[in-house]
N, C-alpha and C positions, 0 to 999 in steps of 0.2 A: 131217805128216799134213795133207792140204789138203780144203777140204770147199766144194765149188763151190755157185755160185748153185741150182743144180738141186737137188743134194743138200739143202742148207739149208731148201731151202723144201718140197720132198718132206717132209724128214724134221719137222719144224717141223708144218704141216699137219696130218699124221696122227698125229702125235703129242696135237697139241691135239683133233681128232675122236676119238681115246680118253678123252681128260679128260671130254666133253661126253657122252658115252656114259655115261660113271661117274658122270656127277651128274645125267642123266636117269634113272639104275636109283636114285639114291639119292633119287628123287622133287624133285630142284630145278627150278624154272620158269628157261627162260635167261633170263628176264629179271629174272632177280633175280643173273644170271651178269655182276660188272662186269671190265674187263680193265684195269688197271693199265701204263702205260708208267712210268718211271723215267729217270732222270739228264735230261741237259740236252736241250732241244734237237737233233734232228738226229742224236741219239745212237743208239747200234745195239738200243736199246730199242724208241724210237718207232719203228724202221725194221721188227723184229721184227711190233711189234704190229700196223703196217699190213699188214705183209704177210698174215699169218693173217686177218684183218679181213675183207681184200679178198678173196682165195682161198678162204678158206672159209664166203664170203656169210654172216658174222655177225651181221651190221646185219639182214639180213632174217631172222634168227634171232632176234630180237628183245635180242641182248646189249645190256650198256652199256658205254662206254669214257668213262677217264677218263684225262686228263695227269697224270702224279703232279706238276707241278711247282704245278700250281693247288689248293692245300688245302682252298679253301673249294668247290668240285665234289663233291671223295669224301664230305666232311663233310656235304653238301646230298643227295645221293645217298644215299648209305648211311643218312642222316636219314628218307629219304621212301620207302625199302624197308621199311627194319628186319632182312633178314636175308637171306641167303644165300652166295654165295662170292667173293671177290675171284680172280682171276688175275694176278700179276704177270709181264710176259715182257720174255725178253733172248737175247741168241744165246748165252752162255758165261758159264761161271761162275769163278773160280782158287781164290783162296783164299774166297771168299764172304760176306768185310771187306764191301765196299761195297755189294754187296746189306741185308748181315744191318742197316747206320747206315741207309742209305734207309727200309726196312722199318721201324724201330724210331719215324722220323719218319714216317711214312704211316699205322703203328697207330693214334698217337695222336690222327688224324682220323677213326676210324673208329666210327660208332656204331649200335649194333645186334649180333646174332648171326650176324657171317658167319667162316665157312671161309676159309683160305689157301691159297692153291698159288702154286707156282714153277714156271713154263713153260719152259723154255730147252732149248738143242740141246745144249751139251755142258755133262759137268759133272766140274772137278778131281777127285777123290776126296778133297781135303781139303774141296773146301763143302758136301760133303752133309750130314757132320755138325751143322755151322755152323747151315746152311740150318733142317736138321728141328729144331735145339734150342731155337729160335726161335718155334716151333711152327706153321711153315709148311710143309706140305709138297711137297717136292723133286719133280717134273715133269719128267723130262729126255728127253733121246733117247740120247745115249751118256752113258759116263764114260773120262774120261780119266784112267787109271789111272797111280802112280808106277812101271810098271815096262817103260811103254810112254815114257818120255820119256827120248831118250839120256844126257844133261847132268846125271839125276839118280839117288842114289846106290843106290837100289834098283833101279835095269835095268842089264842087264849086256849091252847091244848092242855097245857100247866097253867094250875096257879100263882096270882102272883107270888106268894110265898115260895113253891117251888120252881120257879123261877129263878126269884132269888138265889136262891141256894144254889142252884147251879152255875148260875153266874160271880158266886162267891168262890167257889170250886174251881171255873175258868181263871180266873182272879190269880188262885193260889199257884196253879201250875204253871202259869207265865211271869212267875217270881215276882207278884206284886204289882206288874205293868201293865195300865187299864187296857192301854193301847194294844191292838192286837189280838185281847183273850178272850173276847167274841168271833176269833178270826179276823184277817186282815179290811180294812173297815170295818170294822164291829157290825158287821149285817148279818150276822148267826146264822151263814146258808147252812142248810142239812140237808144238802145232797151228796153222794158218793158216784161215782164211774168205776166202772170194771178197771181202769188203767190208774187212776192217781184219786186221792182227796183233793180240793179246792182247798188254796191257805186261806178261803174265806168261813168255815167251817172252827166251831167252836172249839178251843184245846180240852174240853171237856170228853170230849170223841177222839181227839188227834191226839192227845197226851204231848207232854213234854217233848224239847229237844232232846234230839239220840235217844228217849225215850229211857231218863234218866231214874228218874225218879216217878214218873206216872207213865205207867204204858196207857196209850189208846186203844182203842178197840178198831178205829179205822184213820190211822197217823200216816199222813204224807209221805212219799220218800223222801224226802229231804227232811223227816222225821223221824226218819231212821238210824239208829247207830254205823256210824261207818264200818263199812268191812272193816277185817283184820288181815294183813296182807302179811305172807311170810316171806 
């Protein structure tokens, strides 16, 4: 399942002008609306949250945006509101691990009475649970359902036999180690985005590290052979 630049941001966009919709009927000032980037750097976060940003003239909607990576901002912010809604965004969600640790360190800067949400484009059917237990609520545009991904054991696109095999093949190119060669918790997502692979995606599709011994046919950057720098 591949989901191109167009799509992404189509679906992204309108998705987030229904959020804003919702929490204009539920009487919130946008400007008490802050948006929340996550993980490092150049990460498919920040890239998320630019793009809504900029497309759907947020800034001149009077929102606010904050780096999650800078704690003393949301802390300074949310100080000098007192209340309203956070938005955190991202392109995909797998298992909903590394959202739910971020999230848990970003509460903890957070002071006043605001609301949660989770913004994102796709979402495993294993992080919703995750997500809402947290007491954030889940914002998506699809779900990526377990019985929409070949590789895993609840769709029945392949045989179980072919199956197998494939997942003996994942097996082989992750040197032996169960762990992982279903993709990062073994939940065999098969979706792809125009900007990165999900490390939740099968190393049968990603091929090996550096891409040593198995090239993939759609391999992570961080799957990639490192430049060669002169």
């Amino acid at each position: 399942m591949y989901v191109s630049e167009a799509a992404f941001t189509r679906d992204l966009v309108d998705r987030n002008k229904e959020l804003l919709k919702k929490l204009r009927h539920d009487g919130i000032a946008l400007s008490n609306v802050i948006y929340v980037s996550i993980g490092e750097a150049g990460s498919s976060s920040h890239a998320a949250l630019n793009l809504i940003r900029d497309r759907g003239l947020l800034q001149n909607l009077g929102c606010r945006f904050v780096d999650g990576r800078s704690s003393g901002d949301l802390f300074k912010l949310t100080n000098d509101i007192g209340s309203g809604v956070i938005i955190y965004v991202d392109d995909f969600a797998g298992t909903g691990e590394q959202f739910c640790a971020e999230q848990e360190r970003l509460a903890s800067l957070i002071v006043g009475n605001f609301s949660q949400y989770y913004l994102w484009h796709t979402a495993c059917a294993e992080s919703i649970p995750e997500i809402d237990g947290i007491g954030v609520v889940p914002w998506h545009h699809a779900i990526h359902e377990r019985n929409a991904r070949p590789l895993h054991e609840n769709c029945t696109i392949l045989s179980a036999e072919e199956r197998e095999c494939l997942a003996k093949l994942c097996l082989k190119i992750n040197k032996g180690k169960e762990k992982g060669s279903l993709g990062y918790g073994n939940i065999a997502t098969s979706i792809v985005f125009y900007h990165n692979t999900p490390d939740n995606v099968p190393r049968v599709f990603r091929g090996d590290s550096r891409q040593k011994n198995y090239h993939g046919l759609v391999p992570r950057t961080t799957d990639l052979p490192k430049p060669i720098v002169s």
